[in-house]
N, C-alpha and C positions, 0 to 999 in steps of 0.2 A: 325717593323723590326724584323725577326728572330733570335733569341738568336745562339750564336753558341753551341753547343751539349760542354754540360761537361764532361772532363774525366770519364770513368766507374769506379768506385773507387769498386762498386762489385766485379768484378774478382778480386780485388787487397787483399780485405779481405776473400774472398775463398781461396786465395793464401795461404794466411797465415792460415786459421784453417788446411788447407792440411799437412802444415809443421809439426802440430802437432797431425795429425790425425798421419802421416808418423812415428813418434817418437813410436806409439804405437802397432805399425803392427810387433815389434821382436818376430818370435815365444817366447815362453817360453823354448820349449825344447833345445835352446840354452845355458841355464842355467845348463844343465846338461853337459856341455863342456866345463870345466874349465879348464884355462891355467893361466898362473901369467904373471904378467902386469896390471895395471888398469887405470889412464890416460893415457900413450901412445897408450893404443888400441882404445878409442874411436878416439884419433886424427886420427892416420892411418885411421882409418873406414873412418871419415868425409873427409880426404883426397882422398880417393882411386877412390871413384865414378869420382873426378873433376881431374885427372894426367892423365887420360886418354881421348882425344875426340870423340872418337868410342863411352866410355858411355856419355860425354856432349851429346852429339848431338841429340844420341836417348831421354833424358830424359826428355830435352827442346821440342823434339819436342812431346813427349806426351800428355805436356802442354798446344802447338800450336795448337795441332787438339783437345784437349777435348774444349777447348776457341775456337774454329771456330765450330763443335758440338754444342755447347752450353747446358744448361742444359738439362738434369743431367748426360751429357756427362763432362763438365769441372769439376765434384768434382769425376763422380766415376773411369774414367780411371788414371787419378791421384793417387787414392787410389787402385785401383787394382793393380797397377802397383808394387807400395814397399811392398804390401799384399805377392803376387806369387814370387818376387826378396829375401823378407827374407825367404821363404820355401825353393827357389834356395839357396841361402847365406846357410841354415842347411845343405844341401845337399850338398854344397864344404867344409864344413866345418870338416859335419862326412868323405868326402874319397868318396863318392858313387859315380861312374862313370857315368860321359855325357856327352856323345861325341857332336864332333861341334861346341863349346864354341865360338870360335873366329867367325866361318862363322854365327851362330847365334845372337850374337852380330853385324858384319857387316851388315849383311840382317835387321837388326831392322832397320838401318839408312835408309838403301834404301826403305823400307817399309814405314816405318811411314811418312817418307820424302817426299815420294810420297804421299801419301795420304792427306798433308796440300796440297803439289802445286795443284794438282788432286781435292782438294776440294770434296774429298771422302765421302759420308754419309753412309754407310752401315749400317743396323741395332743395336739397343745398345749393346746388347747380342755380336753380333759377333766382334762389335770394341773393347769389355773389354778383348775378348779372345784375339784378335791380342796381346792387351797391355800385357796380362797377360803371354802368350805366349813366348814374347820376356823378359818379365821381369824376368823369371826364367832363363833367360841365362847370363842376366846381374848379378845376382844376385848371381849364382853359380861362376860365374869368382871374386868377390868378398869375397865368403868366401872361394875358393879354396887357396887365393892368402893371407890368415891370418899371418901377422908375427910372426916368431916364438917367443916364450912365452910372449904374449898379450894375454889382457884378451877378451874373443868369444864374450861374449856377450853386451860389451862394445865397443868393434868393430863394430858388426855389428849394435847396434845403431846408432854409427858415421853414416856408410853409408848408413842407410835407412834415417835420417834425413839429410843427403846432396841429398839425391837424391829428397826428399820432396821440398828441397831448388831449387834443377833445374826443376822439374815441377813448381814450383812457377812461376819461371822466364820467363819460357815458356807460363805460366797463361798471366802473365803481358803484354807481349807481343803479346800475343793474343786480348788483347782487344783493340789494333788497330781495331779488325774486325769489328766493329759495322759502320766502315765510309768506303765508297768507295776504297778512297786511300789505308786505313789498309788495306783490305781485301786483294791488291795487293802485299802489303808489308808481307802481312803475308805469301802467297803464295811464295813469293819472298827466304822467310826465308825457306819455304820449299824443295824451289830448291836448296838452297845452303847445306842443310842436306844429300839431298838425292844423290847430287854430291860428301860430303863427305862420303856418307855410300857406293857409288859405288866403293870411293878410300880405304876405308877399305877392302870391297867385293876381291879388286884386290890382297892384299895385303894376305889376309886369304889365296887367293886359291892359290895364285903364290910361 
């Protein structure tokens, strides 16, 4: 008689070195932006990423398609991701201007979202750029959006490590994929992203 297939507990602990691969992606040169505050800004940081679901949705589903990709797509768009977001986060941080924020944010959902339902494989190269791409917009609305007198770079720790947290979750959830059914469930999770990212889209331009 056939065993039934055991949970994948792999992605589950990829999930987790991510979270703290994630911890260690803060530039440095954030350190030279000091504001006063030092626990309250890391909370906000950890907060900021999950109060909005324009960034839920993008974050998870980065997760969704690095775990439907499969290696070495599930550990490096994950870490591309909060890499290119905290150099975005520097850039809201210092004032420097980039335009688009909100409709590139939106377009992430509908992007990315598409491309689990789509069951999209596009080359490794090009899928880290999409991530990477989108990740510096999420990342600039993040540290545009610094409370005032908190500490920068305890901040934006926060949200690189929450946002490690929703690729995780996106991981986990991915590893439905290895059976039949996941795979449809996963797809599943991708329509419902990319339905949400259409409803941000409307939202940005209207």
């Amino acid at each position: 008689m056939r065993r039934p297939e055991r949970f994948p507990w792999a992605p589950l602990r990829t999930a987790a070195r991510l979270v703290v691969l994630a911890a260690l992606t803060v530039p440095l040169e954030v350190q030279a932006h000091t504001l006063q505050g030092e626990g309250a800004g890391f909370l906000s940081g950890i907060k900021h990423p999950v109060s909005g679901w324009d960034h839920v949705i993008a974050m998870i589903a980065v997760g969704l398609w690095g775990a439907q990709l499969g290696a070495p797509a599930i550990w490096l768009l994950p870490v591309t991701f909060p890499l290119i977001m905290a150099c975005g986060g520097f850039l809201g941080l210092v004032g420097v201007s980039l335009p688009g924020i909100e409709l590139g944010i939106a377009i992430s959902g509908v992007l990315l979202g598409g491309a689990v339902l789509l069951q999209w494989r596009p080359p490794l190269v090009m899928a880290a750029l999409i991530v990477g791409f989108f990740g510096l917009f999420h990342g600039y609305a993040h540290g545009a959006e610094l409370p005032a007198g908190q500490n920068a770079m305890l901040y934006s720790l926060g949200f690189v490590i929450a946002t490690g947290l929703l690729h995780a979750t996106g991981i986990a959830l991915g590893a439905m994929h290895r059976w039949p059914w996941g795979r449809k469930a996963v797809r599943v999770l991708g329509g419902g992203i990319l339905v949400g990212g259409i409803i941000f889209l409307w939202k940005a331009v209207s």
